[in-house]
N, CA, C and O atoms as CSV, one atom per row, in Angstrom:
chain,resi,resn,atom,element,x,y,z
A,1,UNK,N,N,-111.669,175.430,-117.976
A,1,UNK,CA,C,-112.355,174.193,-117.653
A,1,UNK,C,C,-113.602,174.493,-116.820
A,1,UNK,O,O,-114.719,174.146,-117.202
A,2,UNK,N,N,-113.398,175.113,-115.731
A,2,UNK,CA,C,-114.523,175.537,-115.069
A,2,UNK,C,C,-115.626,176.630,-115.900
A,2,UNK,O,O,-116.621,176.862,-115.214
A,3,UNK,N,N,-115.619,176.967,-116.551
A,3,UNK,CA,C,-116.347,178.511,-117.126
A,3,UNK,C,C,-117.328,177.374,-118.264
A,3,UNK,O,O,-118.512,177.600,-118.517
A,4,UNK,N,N,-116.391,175.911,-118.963
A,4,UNK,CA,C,-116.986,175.402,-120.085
A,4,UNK,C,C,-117.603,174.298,-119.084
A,4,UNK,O,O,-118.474,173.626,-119.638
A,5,UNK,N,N,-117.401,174.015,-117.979
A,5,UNK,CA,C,-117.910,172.349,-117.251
A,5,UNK,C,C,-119.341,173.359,-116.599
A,5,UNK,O,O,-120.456,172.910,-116.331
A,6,UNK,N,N,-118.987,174.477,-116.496
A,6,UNK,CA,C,-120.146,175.175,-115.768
A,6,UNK,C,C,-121.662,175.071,-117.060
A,6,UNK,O,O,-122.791,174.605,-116.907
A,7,UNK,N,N,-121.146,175.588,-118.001
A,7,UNK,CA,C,-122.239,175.901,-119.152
A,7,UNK,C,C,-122.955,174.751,-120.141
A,7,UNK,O,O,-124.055,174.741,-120.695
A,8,UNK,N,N,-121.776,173.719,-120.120
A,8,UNK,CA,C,-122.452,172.074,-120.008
A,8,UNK,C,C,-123.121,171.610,-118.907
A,8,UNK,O,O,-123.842,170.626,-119.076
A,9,UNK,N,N,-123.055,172.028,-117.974
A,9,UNK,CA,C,-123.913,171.651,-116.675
A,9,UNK,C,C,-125.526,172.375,-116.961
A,9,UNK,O,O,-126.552,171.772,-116.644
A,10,UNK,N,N,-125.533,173.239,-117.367
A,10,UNK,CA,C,-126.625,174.337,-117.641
A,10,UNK,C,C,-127.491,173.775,-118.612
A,10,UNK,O,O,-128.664,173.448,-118.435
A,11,UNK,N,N,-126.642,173.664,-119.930
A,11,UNK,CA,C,-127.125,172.975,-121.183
A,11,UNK,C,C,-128.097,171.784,-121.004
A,11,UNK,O,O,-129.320,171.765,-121.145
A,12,UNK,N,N,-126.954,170.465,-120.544
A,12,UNK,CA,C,-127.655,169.099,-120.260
A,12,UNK,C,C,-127.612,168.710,-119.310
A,12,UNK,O,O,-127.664,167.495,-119.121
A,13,UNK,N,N,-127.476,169.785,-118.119
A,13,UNK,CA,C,-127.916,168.955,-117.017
A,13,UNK,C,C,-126.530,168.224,-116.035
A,13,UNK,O,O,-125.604,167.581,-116.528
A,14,UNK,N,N,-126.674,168.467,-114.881
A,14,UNK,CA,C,-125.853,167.849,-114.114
A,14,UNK,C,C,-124.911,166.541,-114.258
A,14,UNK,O,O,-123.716,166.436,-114.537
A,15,UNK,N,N,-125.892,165.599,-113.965
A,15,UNK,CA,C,-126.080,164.382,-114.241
A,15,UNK,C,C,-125.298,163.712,-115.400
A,15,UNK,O,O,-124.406,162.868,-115.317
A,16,UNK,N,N,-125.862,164.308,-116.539
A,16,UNK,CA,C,-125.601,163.531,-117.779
A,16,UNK,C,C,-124.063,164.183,-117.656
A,16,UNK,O,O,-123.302,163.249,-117.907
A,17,UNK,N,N,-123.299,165.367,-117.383
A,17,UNK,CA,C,-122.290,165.850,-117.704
A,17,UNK,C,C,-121.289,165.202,-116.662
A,17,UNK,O,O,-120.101,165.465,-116.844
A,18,UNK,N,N,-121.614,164.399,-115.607
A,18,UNK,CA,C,-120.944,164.258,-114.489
A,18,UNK,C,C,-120.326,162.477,-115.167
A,18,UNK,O,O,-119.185,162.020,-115.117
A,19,UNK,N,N,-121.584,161.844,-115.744
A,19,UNK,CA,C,-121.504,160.789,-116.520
A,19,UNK,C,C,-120.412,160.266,-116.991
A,19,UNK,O,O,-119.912,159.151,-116.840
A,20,UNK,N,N,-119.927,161.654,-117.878
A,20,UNK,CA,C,-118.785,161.839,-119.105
A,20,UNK,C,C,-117.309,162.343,-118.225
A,20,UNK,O,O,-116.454,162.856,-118.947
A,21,UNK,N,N,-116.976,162.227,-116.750
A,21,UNK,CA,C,-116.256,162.699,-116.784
A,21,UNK,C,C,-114.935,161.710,-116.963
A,21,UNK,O,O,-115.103,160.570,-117.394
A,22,UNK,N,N,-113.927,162.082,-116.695
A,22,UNK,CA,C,-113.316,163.338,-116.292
A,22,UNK,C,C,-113.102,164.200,-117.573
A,22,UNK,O,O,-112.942,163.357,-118.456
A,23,UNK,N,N,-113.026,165.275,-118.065
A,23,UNK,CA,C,-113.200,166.125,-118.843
A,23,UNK,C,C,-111.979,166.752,-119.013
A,23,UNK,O,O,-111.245,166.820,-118.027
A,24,UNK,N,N,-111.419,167.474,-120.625
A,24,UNK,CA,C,-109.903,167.816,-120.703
A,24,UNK,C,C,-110.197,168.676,-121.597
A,24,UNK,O,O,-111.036,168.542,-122.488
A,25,UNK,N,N,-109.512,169.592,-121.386
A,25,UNK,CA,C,-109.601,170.821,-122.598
A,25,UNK,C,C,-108.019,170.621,-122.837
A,25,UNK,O,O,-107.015,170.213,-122.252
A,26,UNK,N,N,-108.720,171.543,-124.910
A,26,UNK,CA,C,-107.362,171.003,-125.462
A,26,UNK,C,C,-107.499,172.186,-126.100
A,26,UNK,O,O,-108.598,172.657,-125.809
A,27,UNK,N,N,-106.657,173.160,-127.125
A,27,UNK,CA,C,-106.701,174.378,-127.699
A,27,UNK,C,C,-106.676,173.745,-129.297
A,27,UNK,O,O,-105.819,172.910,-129.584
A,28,UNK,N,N,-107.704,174.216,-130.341
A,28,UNK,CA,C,-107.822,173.724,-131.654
A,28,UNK,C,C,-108.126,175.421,-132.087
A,28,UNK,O,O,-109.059,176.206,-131.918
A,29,UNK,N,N,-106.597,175.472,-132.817
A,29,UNK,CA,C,-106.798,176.716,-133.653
A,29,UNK,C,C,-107.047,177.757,-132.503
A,29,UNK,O,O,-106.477,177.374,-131.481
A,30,UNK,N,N,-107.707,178.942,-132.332
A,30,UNK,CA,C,-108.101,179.829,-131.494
A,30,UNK,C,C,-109.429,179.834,-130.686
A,30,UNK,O,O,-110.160,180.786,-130.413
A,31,UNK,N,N,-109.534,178.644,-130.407
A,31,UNK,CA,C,-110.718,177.995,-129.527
A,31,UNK,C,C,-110.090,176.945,-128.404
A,31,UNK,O,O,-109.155,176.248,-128.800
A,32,UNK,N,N,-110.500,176.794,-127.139
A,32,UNK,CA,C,-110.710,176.032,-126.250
A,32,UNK,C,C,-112.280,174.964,-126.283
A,32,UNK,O,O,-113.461,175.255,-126.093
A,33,UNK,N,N,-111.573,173.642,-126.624
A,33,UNK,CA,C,-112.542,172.828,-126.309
A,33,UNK,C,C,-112.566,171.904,-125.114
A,33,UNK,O,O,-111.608,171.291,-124.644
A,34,UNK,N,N,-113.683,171.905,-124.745
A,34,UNK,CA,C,-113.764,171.260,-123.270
A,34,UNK,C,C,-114.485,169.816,-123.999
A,34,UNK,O,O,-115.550,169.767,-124.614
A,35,UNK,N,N,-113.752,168.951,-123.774
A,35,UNK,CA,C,-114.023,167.250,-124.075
A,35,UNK,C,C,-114.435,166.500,-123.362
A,35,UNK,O,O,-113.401,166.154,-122.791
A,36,UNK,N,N,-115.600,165.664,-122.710
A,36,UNK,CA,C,-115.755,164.332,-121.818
A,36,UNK,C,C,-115.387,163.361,-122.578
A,36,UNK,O,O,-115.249,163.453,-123.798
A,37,UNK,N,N,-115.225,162.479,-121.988
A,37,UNK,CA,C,-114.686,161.379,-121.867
A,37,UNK,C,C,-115.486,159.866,-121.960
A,37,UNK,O,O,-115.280,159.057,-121.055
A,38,UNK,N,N,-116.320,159.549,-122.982
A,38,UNK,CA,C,-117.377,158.765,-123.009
A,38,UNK,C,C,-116.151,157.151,-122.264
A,38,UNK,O,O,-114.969,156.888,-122.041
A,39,UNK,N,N,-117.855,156.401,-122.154
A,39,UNK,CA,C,-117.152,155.049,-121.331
A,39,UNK,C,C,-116.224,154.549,-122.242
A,39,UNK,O,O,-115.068,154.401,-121.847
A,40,UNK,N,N,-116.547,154.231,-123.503
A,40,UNK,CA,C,-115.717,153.629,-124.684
A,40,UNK,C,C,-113.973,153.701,-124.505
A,40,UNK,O,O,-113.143,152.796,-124.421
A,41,UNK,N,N,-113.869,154.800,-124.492
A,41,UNK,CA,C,-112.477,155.538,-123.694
A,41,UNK,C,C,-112.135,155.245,-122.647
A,41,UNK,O,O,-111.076,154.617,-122.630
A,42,UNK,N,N,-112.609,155.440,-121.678
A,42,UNK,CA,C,-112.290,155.136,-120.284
A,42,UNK,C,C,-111.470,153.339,-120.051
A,42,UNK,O,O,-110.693,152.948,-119.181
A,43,UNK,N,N,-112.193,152.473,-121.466
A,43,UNK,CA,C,-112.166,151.290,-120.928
A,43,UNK,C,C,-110.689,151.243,-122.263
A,43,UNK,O,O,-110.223,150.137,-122.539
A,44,UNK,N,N,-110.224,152.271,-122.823
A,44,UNK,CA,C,-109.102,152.077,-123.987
A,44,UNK,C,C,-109.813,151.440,-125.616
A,44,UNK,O,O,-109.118,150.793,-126.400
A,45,UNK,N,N,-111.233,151.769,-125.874
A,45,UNK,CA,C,-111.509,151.655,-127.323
A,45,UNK,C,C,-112.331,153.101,-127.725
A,45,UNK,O,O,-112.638,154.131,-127.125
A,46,UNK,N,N,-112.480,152.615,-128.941
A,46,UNK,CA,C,-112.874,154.145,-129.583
A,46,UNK,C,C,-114.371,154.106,-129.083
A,46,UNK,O,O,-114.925,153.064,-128.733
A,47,UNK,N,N,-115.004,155.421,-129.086
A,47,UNK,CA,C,-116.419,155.621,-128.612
A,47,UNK,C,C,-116.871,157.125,-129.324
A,47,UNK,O,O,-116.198,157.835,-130.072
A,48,UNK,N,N,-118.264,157.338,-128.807
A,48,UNK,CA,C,-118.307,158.605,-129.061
A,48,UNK,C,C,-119.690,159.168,-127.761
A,48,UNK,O,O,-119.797,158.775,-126.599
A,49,UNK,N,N,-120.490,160.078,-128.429
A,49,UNK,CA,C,-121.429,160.824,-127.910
A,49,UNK,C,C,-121.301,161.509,-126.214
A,49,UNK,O,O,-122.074,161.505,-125.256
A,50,UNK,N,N,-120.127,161.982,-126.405
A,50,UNK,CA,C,-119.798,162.757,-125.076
A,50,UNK,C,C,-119.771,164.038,-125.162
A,50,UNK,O,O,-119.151,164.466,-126.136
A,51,UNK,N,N,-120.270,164.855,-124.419
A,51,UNK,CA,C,-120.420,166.148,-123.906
A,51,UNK,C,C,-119.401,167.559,-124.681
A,51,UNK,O,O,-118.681,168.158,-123.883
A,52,UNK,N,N,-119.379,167.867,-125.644
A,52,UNK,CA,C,-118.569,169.303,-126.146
A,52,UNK,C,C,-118.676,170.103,-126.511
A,52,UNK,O,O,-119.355,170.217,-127.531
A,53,UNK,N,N,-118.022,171.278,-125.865
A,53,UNK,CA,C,-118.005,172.777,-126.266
A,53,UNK,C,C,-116.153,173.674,-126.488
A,53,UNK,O,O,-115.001,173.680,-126.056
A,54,UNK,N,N,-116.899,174.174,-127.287
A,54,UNK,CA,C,-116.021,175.099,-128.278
A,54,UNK,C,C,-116.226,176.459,-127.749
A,54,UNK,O,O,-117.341,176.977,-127.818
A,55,UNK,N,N,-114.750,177.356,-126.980
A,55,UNK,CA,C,-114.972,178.807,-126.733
A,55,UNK,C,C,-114.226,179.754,-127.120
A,55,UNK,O,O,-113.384,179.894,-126.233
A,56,UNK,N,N,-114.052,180.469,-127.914
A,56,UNK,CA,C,-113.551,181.437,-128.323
A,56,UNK,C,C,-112.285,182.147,-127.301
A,56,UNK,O,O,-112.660,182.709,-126.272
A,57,UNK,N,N,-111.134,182.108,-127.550
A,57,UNK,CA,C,-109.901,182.490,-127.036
A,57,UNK,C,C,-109.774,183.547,-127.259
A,57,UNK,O,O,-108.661,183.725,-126.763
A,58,UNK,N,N,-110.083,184.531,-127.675
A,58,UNK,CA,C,-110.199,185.821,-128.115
A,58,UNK,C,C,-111.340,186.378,-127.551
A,58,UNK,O,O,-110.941,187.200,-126.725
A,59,UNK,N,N,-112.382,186.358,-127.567
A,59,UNK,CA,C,-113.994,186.813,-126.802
A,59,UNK,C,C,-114.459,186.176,-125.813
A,59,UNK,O,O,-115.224,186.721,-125.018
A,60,UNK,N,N,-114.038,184.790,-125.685
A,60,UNK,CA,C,-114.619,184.150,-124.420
A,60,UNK,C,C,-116.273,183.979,-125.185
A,60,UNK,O,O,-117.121,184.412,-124.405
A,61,UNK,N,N,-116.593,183.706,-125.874
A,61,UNK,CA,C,-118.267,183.432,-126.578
A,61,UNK,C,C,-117.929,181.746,-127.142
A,61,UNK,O,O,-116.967,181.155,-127.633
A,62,UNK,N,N,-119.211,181.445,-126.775
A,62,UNK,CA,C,-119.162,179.858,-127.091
A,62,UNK,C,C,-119.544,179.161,-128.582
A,62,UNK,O,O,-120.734,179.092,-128.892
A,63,UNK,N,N,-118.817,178.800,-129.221
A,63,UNK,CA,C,-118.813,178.886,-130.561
A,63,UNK,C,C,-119.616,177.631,-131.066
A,63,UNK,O,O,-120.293,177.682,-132.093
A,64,UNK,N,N,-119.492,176.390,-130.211
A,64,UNK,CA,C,-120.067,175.446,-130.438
A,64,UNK,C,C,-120.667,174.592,-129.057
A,64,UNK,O,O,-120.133,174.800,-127.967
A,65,UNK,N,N,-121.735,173.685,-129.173
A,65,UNK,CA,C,-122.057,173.010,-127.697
A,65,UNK,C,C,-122.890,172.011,-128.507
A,65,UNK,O,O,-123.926,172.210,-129.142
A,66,UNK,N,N,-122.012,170.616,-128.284
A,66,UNK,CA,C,-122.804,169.151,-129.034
A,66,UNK,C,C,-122.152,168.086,-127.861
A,66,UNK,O,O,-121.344,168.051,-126.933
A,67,UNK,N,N,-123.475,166.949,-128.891
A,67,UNK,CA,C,-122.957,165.686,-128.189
A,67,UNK,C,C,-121.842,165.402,-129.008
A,67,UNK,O,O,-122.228,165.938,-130.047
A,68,UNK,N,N,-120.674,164.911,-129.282
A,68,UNK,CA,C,-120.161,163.950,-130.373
A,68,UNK,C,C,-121.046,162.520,-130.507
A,68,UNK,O,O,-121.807,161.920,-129.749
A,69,UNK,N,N,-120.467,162.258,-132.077
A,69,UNK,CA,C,-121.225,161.201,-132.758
A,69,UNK,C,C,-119.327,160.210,-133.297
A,69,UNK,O,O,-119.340,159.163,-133.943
């Protein structure tokens, strides 16, 4: 959590990542993804365009870094 909240901080910025929190990593296949939490969610409906990255469980290399849509 810390290694992926660190490198989203880098990416877009403080601010916008602090926005999306609280943030949850979940394991998909042999990757760790680190997820925010757009408002949509927070309030119990569907949403999107929050903060994610994809890291390699095996190398530690970052496989993916988007907004969701």
């Amino acid at each position: 959590m810390k290694v992926g909240m660190a490198i989203l901080e880098r990416y877009y910025g403080k601010e916008l990542v602090e926005h999306y929190r609280p943030y949850r990593v979940i394991v998909v296949g042999d990757e760790w993804a680190v997820l925010g939490t757009g408002p949509d969610y927070r309030d119990g409906q569907r949403g999107g365009g929050f903060p994610e990255l994809s890291i390699s469980r095996r190398d530690g290399k970052v496989s993916r870094i988007a907004l969701s849509r």
